[in-house]
C-alpha positions as a Markdown table, in Angstrom:
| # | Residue | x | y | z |
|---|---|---|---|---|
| 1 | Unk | 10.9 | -7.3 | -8.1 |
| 2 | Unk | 8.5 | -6.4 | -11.0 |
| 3 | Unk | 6.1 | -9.0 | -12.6 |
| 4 | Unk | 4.2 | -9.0 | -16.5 |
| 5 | Unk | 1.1 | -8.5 | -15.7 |
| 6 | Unk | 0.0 | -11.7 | -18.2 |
| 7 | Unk | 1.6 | -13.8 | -15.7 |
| 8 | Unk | -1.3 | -13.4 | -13.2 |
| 9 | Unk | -4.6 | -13.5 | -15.4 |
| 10 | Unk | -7.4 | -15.1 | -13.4 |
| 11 | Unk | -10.8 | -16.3 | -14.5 |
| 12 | Unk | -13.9 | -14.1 | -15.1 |
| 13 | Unk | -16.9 | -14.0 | -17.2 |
| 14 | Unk | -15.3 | -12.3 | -20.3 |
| 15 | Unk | -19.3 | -11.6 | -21.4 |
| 16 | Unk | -19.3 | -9.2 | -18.1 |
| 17 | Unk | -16.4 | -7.0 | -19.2 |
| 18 | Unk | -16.8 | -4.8 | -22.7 |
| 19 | Unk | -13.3 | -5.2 | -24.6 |
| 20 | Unk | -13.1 | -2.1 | -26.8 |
| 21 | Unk | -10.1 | -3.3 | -28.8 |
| 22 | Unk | -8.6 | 0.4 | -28.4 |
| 23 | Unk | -5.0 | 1.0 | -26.7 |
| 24 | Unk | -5.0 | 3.8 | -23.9 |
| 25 | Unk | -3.0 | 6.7 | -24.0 |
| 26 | Unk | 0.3 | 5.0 | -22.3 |
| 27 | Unk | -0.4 | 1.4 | -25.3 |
| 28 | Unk | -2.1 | -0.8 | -22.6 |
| 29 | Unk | -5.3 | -2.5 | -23.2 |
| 30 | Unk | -8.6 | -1.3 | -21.6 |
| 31 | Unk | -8.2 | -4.3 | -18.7 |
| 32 | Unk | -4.8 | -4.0 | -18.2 |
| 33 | Unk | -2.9 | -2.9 | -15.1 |
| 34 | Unk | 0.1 | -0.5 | -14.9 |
| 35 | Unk | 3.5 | -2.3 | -14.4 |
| 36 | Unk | 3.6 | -2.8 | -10.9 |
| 37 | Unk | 7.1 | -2.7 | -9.0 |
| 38 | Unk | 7.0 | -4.1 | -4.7 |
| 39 | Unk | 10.6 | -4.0 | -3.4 |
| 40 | Unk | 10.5 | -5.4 | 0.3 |
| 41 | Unk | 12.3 | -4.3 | 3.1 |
| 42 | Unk | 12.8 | -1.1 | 0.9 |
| 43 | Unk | 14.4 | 1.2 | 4.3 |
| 44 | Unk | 16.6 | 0.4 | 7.1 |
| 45 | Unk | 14.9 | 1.2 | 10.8 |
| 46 | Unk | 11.4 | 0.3 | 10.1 |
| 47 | Unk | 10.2 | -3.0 | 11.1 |
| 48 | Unk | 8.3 | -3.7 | 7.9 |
| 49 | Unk | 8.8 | -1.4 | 4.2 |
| 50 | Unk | 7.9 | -1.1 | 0.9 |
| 51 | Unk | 8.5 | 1.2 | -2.4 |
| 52 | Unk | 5.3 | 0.7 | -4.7 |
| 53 | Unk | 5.6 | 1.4 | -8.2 |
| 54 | Unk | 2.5 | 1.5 | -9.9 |
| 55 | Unk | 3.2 | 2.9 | -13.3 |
| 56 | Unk | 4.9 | 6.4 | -12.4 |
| 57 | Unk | 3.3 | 6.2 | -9.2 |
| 58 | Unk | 5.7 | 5.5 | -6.3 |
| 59 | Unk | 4.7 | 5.2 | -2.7 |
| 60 | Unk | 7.1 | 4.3 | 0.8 |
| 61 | Unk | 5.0 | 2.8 | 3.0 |
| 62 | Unk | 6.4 | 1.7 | 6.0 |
| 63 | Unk | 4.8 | -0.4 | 9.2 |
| 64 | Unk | 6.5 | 0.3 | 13.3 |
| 65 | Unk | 5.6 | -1.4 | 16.3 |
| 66 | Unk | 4.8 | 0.4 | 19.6 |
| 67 | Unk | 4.2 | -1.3 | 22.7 |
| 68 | Unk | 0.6 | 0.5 | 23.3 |
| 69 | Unk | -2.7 | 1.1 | 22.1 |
| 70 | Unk | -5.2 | 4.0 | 21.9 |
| 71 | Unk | -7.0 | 4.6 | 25.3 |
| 72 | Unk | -10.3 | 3.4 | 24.0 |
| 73 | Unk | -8.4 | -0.2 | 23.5 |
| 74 | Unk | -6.6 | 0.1 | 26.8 |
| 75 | Unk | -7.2 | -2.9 | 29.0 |
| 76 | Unk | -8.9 | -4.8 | 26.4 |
| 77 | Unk | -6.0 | -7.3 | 25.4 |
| 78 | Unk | -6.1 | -6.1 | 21.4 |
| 79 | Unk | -4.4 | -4.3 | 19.6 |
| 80 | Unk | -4.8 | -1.6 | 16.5 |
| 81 | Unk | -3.3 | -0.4 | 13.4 |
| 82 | Unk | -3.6 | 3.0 | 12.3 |
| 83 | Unk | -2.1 | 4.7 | 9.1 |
| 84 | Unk | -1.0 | 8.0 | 7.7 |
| 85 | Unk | -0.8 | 8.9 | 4.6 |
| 86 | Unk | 1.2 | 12.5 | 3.3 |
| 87 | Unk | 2.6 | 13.5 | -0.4 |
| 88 | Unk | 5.9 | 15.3 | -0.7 |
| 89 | Unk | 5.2 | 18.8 | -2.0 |
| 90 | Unk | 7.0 | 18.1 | -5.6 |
| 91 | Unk | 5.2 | 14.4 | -5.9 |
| 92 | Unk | 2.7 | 16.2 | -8.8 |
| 93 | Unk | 3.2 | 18.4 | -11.4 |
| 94 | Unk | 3.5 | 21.8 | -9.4 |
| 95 | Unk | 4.2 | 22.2 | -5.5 |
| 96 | Unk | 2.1 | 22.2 | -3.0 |
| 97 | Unk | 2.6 | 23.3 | 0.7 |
| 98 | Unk | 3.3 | 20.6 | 3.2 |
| 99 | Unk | 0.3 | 19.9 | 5.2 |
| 100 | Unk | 2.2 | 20.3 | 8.6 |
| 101 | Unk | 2.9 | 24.1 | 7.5 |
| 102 | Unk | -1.0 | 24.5 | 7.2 |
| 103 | Unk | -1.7 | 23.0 | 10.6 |
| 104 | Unk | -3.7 | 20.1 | 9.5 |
| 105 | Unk | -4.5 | 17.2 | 7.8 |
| 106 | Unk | -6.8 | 18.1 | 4.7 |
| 107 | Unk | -10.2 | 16.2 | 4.7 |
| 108 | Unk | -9.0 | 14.4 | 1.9 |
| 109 | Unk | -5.9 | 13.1 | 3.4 |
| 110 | Unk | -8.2 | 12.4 | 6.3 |
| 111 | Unk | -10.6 | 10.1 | 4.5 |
| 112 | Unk | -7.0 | 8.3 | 2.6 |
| 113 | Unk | -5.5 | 7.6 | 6.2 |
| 114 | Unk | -8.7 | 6.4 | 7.6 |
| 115 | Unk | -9.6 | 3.7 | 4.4 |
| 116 | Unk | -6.0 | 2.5 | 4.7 |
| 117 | Unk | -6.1 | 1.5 | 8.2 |
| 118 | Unk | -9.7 | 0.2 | 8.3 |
| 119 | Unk | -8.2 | -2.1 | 5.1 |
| 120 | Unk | -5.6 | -3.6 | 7.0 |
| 121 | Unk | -7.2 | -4.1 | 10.0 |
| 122 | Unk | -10.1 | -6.4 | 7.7 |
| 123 | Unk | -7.5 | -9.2 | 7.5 |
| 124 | Unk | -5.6 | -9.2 | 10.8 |
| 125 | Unk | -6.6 | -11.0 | 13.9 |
| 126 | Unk | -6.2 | -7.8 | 16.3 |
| 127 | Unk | -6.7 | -9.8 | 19.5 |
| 128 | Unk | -3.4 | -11.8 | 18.6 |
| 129 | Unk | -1.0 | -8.5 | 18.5 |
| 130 | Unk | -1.7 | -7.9 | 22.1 |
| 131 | Unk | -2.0 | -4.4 | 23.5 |
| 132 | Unk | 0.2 | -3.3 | 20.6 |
| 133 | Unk | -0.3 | -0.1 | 17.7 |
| 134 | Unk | 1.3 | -1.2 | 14.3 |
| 135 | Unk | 1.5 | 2.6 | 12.4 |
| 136 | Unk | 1.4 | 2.7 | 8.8 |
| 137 | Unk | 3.1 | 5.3 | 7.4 |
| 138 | Unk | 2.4 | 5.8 | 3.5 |
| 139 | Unk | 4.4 | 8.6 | 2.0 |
| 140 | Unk | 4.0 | 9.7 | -1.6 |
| 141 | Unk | 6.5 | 10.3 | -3.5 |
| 142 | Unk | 5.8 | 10.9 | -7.0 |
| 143 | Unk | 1.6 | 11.0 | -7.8 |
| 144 | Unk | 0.5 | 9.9 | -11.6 |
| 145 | Unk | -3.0 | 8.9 | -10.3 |
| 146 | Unk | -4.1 | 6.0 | -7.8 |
| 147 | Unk | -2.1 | 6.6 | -4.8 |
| 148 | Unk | -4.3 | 5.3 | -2.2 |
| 149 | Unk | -5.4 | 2.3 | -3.7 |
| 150 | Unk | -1.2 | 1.7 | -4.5 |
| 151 | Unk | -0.8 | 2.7 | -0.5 |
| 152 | Unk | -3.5 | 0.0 | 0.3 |
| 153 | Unk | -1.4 | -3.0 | -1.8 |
| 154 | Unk | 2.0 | -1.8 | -1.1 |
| 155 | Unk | 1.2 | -1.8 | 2.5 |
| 156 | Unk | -0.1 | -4.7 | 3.0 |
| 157 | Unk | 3.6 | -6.4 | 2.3 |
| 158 | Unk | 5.0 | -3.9 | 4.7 |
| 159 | Unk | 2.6 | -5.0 | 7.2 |
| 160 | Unk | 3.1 | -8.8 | 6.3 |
| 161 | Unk | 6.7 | -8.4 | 6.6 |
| 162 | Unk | 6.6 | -6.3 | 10.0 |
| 163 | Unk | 4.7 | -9.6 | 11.7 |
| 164 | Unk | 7.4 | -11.6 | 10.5 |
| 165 | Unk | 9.7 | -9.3 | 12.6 |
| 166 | Unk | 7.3 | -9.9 | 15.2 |
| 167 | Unk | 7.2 | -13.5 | 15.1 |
| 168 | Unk | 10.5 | -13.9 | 15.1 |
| 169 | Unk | 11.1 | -11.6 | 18.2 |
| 170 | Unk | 8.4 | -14.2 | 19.5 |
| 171 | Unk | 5.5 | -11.6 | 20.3 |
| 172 | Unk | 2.9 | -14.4 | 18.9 |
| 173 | Unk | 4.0 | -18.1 | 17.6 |
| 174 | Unk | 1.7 | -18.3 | 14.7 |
| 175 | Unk | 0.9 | -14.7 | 12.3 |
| 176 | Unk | -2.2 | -13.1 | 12.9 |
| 177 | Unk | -2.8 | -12.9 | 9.1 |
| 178 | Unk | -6.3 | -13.9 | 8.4 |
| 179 | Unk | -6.4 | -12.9 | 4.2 |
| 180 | Unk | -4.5 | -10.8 | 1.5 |
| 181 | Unk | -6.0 | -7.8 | 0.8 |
| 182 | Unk | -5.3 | -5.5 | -2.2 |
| 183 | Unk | -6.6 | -2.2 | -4.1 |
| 184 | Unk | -7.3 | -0.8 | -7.9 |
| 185 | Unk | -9.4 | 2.2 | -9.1 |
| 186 | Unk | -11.8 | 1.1 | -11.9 |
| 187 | Unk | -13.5 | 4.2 | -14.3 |
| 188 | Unk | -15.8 | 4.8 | -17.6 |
| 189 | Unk | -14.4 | 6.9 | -19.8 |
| 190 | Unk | -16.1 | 7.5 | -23.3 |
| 191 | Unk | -18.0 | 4.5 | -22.6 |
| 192 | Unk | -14.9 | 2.5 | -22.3 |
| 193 | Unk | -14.7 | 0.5 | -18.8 |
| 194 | Unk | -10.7 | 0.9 | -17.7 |
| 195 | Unk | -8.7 | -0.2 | -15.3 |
| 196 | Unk | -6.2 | 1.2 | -13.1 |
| 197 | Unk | -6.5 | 5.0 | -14.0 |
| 198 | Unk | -3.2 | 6.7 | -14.0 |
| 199 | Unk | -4.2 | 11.0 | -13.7 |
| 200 | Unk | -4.9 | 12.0 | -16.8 |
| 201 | Unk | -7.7 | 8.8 | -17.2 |
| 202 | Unk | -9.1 | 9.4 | -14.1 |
| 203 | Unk | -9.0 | 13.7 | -14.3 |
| 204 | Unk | -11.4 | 13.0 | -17.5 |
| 205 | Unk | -13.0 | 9.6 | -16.1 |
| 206 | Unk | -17.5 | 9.9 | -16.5 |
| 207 | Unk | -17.2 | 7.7 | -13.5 |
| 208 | Unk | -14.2 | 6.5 | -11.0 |
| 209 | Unk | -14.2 | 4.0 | -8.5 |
| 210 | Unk | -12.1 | 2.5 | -5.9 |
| 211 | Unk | -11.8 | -0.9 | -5.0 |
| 212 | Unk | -10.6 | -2.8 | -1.8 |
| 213 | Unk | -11.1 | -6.5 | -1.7 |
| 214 | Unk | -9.3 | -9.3 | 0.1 |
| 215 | Unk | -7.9 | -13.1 | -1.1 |
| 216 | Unk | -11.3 | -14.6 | -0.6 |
| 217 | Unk | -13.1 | -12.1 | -2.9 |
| 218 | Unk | -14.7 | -10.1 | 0.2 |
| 219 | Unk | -15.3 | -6.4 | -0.4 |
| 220 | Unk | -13.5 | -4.1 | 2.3 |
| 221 | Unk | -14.6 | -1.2 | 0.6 |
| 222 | Unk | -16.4 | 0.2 | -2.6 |
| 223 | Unk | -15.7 | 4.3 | -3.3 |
| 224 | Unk | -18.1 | 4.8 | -6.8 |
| 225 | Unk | -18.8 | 8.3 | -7.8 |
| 226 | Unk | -20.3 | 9.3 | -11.1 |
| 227 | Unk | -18.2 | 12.9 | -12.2 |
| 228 | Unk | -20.8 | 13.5 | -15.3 |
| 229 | Unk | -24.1 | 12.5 | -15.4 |
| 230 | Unk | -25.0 | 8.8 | -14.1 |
| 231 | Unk | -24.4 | 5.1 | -14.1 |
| 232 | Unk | -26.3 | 2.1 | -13.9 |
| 233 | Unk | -26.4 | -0.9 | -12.1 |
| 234 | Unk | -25.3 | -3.0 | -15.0 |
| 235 | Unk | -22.5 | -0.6 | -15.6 |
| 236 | Unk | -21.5 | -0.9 | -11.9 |
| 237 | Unk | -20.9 | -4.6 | -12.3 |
| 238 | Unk | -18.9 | -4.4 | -15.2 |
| 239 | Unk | -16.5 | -2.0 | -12.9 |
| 240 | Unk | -16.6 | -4.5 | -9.8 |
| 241 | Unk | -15.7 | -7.0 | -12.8 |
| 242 | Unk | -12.9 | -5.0 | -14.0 |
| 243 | Unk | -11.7 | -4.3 | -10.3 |
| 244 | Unk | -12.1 | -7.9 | -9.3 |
| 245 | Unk | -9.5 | -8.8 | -12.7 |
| 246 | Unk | -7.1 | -6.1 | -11.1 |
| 247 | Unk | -7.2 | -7.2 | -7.3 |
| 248 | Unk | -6.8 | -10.5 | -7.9 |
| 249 | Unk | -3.6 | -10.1 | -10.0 |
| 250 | Unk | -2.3 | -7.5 | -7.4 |
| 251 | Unk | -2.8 | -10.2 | -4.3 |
| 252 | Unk | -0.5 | -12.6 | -6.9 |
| 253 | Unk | 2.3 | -9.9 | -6.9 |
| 254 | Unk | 1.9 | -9.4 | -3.4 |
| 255 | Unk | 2.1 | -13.7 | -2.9 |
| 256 | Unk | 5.2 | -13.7 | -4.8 |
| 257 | Unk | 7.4 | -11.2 | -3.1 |
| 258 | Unk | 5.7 | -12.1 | 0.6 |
| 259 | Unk | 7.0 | -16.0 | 0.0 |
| 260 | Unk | 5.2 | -18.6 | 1.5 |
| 261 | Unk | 2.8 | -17.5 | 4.5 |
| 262 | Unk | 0.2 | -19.3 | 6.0 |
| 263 | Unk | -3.3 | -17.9 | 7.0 |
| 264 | Unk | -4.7 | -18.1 | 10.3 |
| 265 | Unk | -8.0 | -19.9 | 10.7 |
| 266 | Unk | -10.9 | -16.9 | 11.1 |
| 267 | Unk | -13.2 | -19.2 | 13.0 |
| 268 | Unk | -9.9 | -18.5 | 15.8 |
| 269 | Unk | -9.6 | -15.2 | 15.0 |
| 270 | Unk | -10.6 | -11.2 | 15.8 |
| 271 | Unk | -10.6 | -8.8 | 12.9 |
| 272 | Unk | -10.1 | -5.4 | 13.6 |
| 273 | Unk | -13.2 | -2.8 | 13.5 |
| 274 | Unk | -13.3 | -0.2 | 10.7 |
């Protein structure tokens, strides 16, 4: 299911946002997000899937159930949700070597896996999915820039639609969903604020960012580094004003192929550490 992206504009202060006028590199405007692409229930065996298509960025992620947690969570009546995150060797312009052939996980893989779980668990009531581990497997498969913020939105409906499988196997009565929660990168480059980089924007980008934020407009996460030189404070709110334009249309993609869903009450609910 693919949606134009003017079919999800939201409000903001257009005085916070600087509208060069100029058409990127691939003809979209400076506040404009890549086509995005979510097809549900995208393979066979896992309890909840997704392919994510952001641009000519494409992503599997995919959400199992298994009936335990981590010892530290043993006994404790809650349960966790933990991803991983790997890119097939030919996803990018040349090969690289599978991390399993190297041993381990890269630090950068690493810090991916570990901002996709502690995402997820922001808007899921943990104490409601028992003594359970939902693993989030996000698999690239062809990189053109933004994979982990991509891996954040796409698996959220994977996630979404494993709880429904849940339900319906009647592990909880009502879904432990407390909030939507989606993800865009944000950059400067030649004084131009962008958003959604694709790889050659954010390869030449004077500053990137990444961006997680739920429904409500609750920052999960903020990743800001300047590549060249500095940045100000006024120039960081005109990228959390960019990204706020970009998540908010994401978590309308995300509504549409999900369906109707209704949140649970957080004054009820647990949500998971980070």
């Amino acid at each position: 299911m693919s949606f134009r992206i003017g079919d999800f504009k939201s409000k903001f202060d257009p005085g916070v946002l600087k509208r060069e006028g100029k058409m990127r590199g691939d003809g979209r405007a400076a506040d404009q997000l890549r086509k995005v692409t979510i097809t549900p229930r995208y393979t066979k065996h896992a309890e909840g899937s997704v392919l994510i298509e952001v641009g000519d960025t494409r992503v599997i992620c995919t959400v199992s159930v298994e009936d335990r947690v981590p010892p530290f969570l043993k006994g404790q009546g809650e349960g966790w949700i933990t991803a991983e995150y790997g890119m097939l060797p030919r996803s990018t312009s040349t090969r690289s070597q599978r991390e399993a052939s190297k041993g381990r996980p890269s630090g950068r893989t690493h810090e991916i896996q570990r901002l996709i779980g502690r995402s997820l668990r922001s808007v899921i009531d943990m104490k409601a999915l028992g003594e359970r581990t939902l693993w989030v497997d996000c698999d690239v498969i062809q990189a053109d820039g933004g994979t982990r913020t991509a891996s954040i939105t796409g698996a959220f409906v994977a996630l979404v639609d494993a709880l429904r499988h849940m339900q319906k196997n009647r592990v909880f009565g009502e879904l432990p969903l407390l909030d939507f929660v989606s993800a865009t990168s944000v950059g400067k480059i030649g004084g131009a604020v962008l958003l959604d980089l694709n790889y050659e924007e954010d390869s030449s980008a004077e500053v990137d960012m990444n961006v997680v934020k739920t429904g409500a407009g609750k920052f999960v996460e903020i990743q800001g580094t300047a590549e060249d030189g500095c940045f100000s404070e006024e120039e960081m709110h005109e990228l959390l004003a960019m990204a706020e334009k970009g998540t908010r249309e994401l978590i309308a993609m995300q509504r549409a192929v999900i369906g109707d869903v209704t949140l649970k009450a957080k004054a009820e609910a647990t949500p998971g550490k980070s």
